[in-house]
C-alpha positions in Angstrom: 19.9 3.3 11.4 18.8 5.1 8.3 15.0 4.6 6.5 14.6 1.3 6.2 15.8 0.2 9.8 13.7 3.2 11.3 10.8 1.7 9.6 11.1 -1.8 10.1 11.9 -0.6 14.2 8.6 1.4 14.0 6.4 -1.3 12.6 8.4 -4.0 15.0 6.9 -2.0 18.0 3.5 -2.1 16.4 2.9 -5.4 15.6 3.8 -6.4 19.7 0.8 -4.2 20.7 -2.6 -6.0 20.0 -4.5 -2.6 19.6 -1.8 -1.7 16.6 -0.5 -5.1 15.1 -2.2 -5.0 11.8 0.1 -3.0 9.6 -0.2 -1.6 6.1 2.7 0.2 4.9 3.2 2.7 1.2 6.4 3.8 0.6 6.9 6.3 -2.2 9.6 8.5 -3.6 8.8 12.1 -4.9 11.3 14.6 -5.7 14.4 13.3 -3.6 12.6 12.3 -0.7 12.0 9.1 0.0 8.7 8.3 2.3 7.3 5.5 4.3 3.5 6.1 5.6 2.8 3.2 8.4 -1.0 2.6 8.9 -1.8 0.3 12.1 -4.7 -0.9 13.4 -6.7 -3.4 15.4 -9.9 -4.6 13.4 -10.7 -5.7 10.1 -14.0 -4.3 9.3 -15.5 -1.0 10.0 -18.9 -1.4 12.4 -20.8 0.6 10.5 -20.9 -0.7 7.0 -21.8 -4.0 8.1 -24.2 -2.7 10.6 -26.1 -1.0 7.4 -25.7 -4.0 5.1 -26.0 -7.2 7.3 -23.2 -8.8 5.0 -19.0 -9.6 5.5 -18.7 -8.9 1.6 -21.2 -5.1 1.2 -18.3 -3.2 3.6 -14.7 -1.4 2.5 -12.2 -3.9 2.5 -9.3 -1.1 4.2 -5.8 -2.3 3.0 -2.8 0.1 2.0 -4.7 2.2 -0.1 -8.3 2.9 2.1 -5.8 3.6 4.6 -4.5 6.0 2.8 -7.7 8.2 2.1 -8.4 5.8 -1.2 -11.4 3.4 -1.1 -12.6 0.9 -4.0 -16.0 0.2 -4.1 -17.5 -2.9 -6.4 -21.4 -2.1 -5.6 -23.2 0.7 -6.4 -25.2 0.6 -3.1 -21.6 0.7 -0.8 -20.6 3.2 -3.4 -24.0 5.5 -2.4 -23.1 4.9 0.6 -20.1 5.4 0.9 -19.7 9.8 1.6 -18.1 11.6 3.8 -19.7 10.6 7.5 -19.3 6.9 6.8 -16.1 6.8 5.3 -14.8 9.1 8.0 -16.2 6.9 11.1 -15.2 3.5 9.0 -11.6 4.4 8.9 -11.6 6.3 12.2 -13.0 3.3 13.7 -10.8 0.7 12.3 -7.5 2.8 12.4 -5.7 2.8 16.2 -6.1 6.1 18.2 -3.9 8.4 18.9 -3.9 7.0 22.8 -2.9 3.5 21.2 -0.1 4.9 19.2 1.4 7.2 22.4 4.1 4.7 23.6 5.2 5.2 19.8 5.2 9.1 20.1 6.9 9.2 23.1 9.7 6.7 21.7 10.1 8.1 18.5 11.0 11.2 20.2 14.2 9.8 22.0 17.9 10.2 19.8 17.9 8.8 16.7 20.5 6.8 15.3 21.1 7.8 11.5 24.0 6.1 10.4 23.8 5.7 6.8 22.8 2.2 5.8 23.8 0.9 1.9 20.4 0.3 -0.3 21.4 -2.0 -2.9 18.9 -1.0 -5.7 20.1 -1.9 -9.0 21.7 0.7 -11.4 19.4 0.1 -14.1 16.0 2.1 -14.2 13.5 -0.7 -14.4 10.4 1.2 -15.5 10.6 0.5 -18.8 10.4 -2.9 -18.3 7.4 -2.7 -16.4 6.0 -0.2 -18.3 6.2 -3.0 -21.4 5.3 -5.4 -19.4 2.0 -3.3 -18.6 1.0 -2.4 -22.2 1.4 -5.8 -23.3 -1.1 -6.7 -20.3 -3.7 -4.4 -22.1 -2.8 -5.4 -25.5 -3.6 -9.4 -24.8 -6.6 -8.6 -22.7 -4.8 -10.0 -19.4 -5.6 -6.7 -17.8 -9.3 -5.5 -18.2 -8.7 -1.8 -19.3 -12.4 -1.3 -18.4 -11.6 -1.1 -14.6 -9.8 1.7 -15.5 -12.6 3.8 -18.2 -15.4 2.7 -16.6 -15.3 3.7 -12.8 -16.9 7.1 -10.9 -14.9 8.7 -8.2 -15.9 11.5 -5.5 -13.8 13.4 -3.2 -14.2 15.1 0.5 -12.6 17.4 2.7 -10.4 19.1 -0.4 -8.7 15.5 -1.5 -8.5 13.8 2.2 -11.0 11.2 1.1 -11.6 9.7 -2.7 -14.0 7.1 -3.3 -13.9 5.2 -6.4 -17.0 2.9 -7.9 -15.3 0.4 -10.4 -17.4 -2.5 -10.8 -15.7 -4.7 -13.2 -13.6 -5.4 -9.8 -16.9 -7.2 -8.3 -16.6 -10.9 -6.8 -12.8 -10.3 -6.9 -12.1 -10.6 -3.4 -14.8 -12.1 -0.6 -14.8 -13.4 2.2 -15.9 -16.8 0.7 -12.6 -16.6 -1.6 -10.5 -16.0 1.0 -11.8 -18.8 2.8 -11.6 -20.8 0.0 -7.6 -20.0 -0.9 -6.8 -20.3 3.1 -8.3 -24.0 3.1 -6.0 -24.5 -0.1 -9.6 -25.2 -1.8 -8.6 -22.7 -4.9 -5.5 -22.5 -6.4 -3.2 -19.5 -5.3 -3.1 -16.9 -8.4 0.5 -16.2 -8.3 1.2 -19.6 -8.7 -0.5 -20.3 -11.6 0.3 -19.3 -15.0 -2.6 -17.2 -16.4 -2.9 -17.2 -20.2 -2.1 -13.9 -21.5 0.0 -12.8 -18.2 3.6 -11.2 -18.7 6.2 -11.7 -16.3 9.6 -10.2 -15.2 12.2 -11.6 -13.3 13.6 -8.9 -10.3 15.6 -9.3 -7.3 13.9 -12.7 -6.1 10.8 -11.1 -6.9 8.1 -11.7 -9.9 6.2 -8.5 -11.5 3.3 -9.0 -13.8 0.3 -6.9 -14.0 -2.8 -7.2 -11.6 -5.6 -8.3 -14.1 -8.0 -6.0 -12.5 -6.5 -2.6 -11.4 -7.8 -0.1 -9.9 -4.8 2.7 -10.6 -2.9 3.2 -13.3 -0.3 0.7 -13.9 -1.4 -1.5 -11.3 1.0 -4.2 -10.6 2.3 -7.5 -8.3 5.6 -7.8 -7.0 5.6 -11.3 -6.0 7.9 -13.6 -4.2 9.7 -16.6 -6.1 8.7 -18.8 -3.7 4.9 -20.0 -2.4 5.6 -18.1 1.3 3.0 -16.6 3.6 2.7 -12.9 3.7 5.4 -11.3 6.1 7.1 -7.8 6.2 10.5 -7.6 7.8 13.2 -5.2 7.4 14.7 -7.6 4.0 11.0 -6.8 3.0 10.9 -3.2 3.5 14.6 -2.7 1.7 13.1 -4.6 -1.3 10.0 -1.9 -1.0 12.7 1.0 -1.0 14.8 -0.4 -3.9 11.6 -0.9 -6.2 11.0 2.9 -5.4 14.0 3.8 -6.2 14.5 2.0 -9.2 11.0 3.1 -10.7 10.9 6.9 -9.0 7.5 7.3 -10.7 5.7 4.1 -9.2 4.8 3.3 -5.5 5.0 0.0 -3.7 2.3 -1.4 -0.9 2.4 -3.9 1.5 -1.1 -5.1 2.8 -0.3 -7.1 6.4 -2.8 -9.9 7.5 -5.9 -9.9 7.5 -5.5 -6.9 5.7 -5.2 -8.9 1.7 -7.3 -11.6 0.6 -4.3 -13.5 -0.7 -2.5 -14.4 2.6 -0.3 -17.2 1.7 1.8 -15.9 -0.9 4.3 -13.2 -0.3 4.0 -10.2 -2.2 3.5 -6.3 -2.8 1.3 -4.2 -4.9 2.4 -1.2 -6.9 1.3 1.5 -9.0 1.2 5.0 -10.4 -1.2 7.3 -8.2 -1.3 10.4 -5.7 -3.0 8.9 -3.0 -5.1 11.4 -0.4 -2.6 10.7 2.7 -0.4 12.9 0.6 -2.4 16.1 1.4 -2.5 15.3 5.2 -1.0 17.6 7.9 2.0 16.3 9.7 3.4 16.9 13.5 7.2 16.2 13.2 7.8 13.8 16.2 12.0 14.1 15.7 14.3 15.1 13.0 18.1 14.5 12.5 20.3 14.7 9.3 18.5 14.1 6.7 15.9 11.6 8.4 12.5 12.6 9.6 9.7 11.3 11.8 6.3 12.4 11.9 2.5 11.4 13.0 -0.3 12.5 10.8 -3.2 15.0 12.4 -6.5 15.3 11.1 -6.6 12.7 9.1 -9.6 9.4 9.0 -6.5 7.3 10.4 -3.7 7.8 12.4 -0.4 7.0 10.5 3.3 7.0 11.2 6.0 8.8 7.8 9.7 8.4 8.3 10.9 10.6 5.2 14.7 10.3 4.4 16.7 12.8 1.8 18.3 10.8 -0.8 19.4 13.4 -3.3 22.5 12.3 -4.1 21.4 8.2 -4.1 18.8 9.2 -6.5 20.6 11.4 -8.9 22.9 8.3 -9.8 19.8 5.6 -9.3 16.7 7.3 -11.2 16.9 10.2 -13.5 14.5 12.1 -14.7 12.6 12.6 -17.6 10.0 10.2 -18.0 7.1 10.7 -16.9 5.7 14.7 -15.5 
């Protein structure tokens, strides 16, 4: 097994435990080392944010990115809110503990099997398509730049924890809207055609722009087809490709309930150092060039299976673009 079977493995074991089966997953590739962070958990919303506010919609919303140290809030008063303490205990509360996850640890320190397994990215460096494809969001208005200029940000505990206030995301996602699209009462986004939207056409998948981002070069990766959300190990290659293919972008897959568009397969990407990247690391096992490690003081626990892929990425993604 190499990356992307050691993944999908670790995530198959998670989502047969019911105090670990929601699963949000980044994968990421920075210098020649290609990196999955695995986030599970076993609630939806954090206690202590709806406690506060008495509502479903004035909480964080944790998918891939809160997960990951990053929250997005749309209200000022969740924003205010929102410091150290209480995003701490939110994510702490939310994320499984490490005495859920120690089946896991003790598995993941058995042999590893590490035969190399064939990542079919394509040859071409597709960045610059999607780089196009981006401007040409902001030049026809489909993406609102504003959620970009107009947004405050704070940080804790030296980068472990960034909070954002961008408000030109507000009413986006609800609980009512997600209601709404489960019920087939509103029309699924992806399916539609939205004036203004640019598309391109990759690997089964669709990429546009998201419409309202909240890092730079904030994008879909969507599937062809109108399918529920799923990850699987066909998923998580198509995750590693897009990586590869487009070193300087990451990819995200939110699991349910974790998105607020559940039945339409698809993954989120982007440009952006996210706080997990600062976190200390206990290395469970190590062999060749694959590695697995759990994360330590961090809000949430968190599985990263890190492979070197020197010599794949010289050929698949050269250098030069972007610092």
């Amino acid at each position: 097994m190499g990356f992307v079977s050691t993944t999908y493995q670790i995530i198959k074991k998670l989502e047969d435990n019911e105090r670990t089966k929601i699963i949000n997953v980044i994968l990421k590739l920075r210098g020649s080392v290609l990196t999955a962070y695995i986030f599970p958990r076993w609630r939806r919303l954090p206690d202590n944010y709806v406690k506060h506010f008495g509502h479903p919609d004035k909480t964080i919303k944790p998918g891939s990115s809160e997960m990951a140290g990053f929250i997005v809030a749309v209200d000022r008063d969740i924003y205010d809110f929102s410091n150290l303490e209480t995003v701490w205990e939110a994510l702490d509360s939310i994320s499984s503990t490490h005495e859920d996850l120690q089946f896991l640890y003790q598995e993941l320190t058995k042999e590893m099997d590490t035969t190399p397994e064939r990542l079919s990215a394509p040859l071409e460096n597709i960045e610059a398509k999607i780089d196009e494809l981006w401007e040409k969001g902001i030049e026809n208005k489909f993406v609102r730049e504003e959620c970009l200029r107009d947004i405050e940000s704070k940080v804790y505990r030296d980068g472990l924890i960034e909070v954002q206030f961008n408000p030109h995301r507000k009413s986006i996602v609800s609980k009512a809207r997600v209601e709404k699209r489960s019920r087939g009462k509103e029309l699924c986004p992806y399916c539609i055609q939205e004036p203004g939207r640019e598309d391109y056409f990759w690997n089964n998948y669709v990429i546009s722009a998201n419409p309202y981002p909240y890092y730079d070069h904030h994008i879909v990766i969507v599937n062809s087809e109108h399918v529920a959300q799923y990850i699987d190990e066909e998923a998580l290659k198509v995750m590693a490709e897009f990586v590869l293919s487009s070193p300087h972008y990451f990819s995200v897959y939110n699991g349910p309930p974790g998105t607020s568009i559940l039945s339409h397969m698809h993954f989120q990407a982007g440009i952006y150092t996210f706080p997990v990247e600062k976190a200390k690391k206990e290395i469970l096992n190590e062999k060749d060039n694959l590695r697995v490690s759990r994360l330590l003081d961090f809000p949430t626990r968190g599985i990263v299976v890190e492979e070197e892929i020197d010599k794949m990425r010289s050929a698949l993604c050269p250098e030069g673009r972007r610092p």
